[in-house]
N, C-alpha and C positions, 0 to 999 in steps of 0.2 A: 543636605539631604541626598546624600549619594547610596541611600541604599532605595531611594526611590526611583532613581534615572532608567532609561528606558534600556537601556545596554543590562545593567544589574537585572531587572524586573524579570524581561524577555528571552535573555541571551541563552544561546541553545550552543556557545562553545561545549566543547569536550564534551556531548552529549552522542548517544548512540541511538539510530534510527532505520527503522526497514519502512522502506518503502514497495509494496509491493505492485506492480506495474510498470513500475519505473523508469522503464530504456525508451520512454517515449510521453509527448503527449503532458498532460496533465502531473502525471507520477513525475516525467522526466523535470518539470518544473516545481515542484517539491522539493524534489531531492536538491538540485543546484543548491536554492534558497537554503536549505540546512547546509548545504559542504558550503556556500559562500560562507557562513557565516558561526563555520568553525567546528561543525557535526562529523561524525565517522557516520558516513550513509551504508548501508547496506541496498541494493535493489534487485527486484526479482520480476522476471518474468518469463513465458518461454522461448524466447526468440536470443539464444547464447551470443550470438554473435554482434549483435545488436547493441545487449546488455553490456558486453564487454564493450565496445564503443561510446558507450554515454558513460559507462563511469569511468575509461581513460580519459576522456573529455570535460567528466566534472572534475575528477581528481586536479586535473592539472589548473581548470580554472578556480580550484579552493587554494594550490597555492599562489597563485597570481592574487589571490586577497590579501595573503597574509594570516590568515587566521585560523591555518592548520587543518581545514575539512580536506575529509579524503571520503574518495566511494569504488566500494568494491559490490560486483555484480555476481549475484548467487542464483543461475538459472533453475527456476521452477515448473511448474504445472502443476495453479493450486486447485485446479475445477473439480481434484476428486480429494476425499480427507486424505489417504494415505499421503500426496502430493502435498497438503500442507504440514504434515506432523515431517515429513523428509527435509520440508523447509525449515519448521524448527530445531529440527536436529544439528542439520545444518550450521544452525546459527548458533546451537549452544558450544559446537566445535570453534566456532570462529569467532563470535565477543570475549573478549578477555571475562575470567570469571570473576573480577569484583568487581566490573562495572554492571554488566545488566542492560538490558535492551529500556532505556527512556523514554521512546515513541514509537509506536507502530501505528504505518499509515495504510489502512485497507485499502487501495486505491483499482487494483484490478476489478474488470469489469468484463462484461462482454452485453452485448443486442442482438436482435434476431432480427432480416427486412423482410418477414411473410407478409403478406396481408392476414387480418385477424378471420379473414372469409376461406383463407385459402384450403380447400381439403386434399392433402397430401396424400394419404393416404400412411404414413406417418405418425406413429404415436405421440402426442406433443409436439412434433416439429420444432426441435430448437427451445422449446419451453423449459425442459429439465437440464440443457446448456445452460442456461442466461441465470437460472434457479440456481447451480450447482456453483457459479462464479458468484454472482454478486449476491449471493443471500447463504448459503452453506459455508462456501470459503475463510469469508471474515470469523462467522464463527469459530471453526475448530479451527482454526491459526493463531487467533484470540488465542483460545484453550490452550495451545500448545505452546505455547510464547509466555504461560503465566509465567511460570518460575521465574525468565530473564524478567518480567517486565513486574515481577516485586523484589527480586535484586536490587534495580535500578533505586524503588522507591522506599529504601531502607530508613532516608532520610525524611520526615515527616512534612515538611515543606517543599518538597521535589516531587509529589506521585508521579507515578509512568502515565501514559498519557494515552489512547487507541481512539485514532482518527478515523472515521466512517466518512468515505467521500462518496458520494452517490450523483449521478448525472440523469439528470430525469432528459430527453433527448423524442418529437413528438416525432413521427416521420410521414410526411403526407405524401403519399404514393398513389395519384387516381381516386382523391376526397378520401381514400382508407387510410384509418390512425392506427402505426401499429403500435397496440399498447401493452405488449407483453414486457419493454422494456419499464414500463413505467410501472407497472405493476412489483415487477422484482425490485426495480428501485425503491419504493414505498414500504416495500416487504424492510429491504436493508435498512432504512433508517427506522422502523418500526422494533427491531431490535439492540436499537441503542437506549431503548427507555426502560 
């Protein structure tokens, strides 16, 4: 039964994956997991300098596995659409054209710490930030990322795969809940169905 085994079932080698957040955090532990175990990662986010450090740092622990993962770090800023459709261009330049993007992991995020009382004086305060990352973002990167990511899934038993990771996060600050973050959250995963 070896086309049952967990390696055969699972196995994300020679797979292509953006991870977007990446150079850190949650995304940063994503990404490993696929270059450990044999992925070309791609990771993005705004901080270049950073990105470029965690994917020297993963690349190098994907070859310490053996298993061929490598990651290269494509600095973004996906909070407005143009900034995600530049990402995907991006990446149509850099995946080899008959592989195709396998997995994209929406992972970038952002919160706001107001209090939900507090008047700024402010339009939204931070509202249409937290909106533009975690609820606009995913979408038109989705969009823009089709092509690669039905490339990938040429083969009928391989579809491309988009991972919505959402962190619901309560912040108690003086018994005030700030729930702008949980609201965008709820938004994102409400566009996965």
């Amino acid at each position: 039964m070896a086309s049952l085994s967990v390696q055969k079932l699972f196995s994300v080698a020679n797979k292509t994956v953006l991870v977007t957040g990446g150079g850190r955090g949650i995304g940063k532990m994503i990404a490993e997991g696929f270059v450990s175990n044999g992925s070309t990662v791609y990771i993005s986010s705004r901080d270049a300098a950073a990105l470029g450090d965690t994917a020297s740092e993963l690349s190098a622990a994907g070859l310490a596995t053996g298993m061929g993962g490598s990651c290269i770090a494509v600095p973004a800023n996906l909070s407005t659409r143009a900034g995600c459709e530049d990402l995907a261009a991006a990446l149509v330049e850099l995946v080899p054209p008959e592989q195709g993007l396998h997995c994209l992991v929406n992972n970038s995020g952002a919160s706001w710490g107001e209090p939900l009382s507090r008047k700024s004086g402010k339009l939204n305060w931070g509202w249409d930030r937290v909106l533009d990352l975690n609820v606009k973002a995913p979408f038109y990167l989705t969009r823009a990322l089709l092509p690669l990511l039905w490339k990938s899934s040429a083969v009928a038993q391989e579809p491309s795969r988009v991972i919505m990771i959402g962190c619901v996060i309560l912040n108690l600050i003086s018994h005030l809940i700030s729930l702008w973050y949980v609201f965008s959250a709820r938004a994102r995963c409400s566009t996965c169905h």
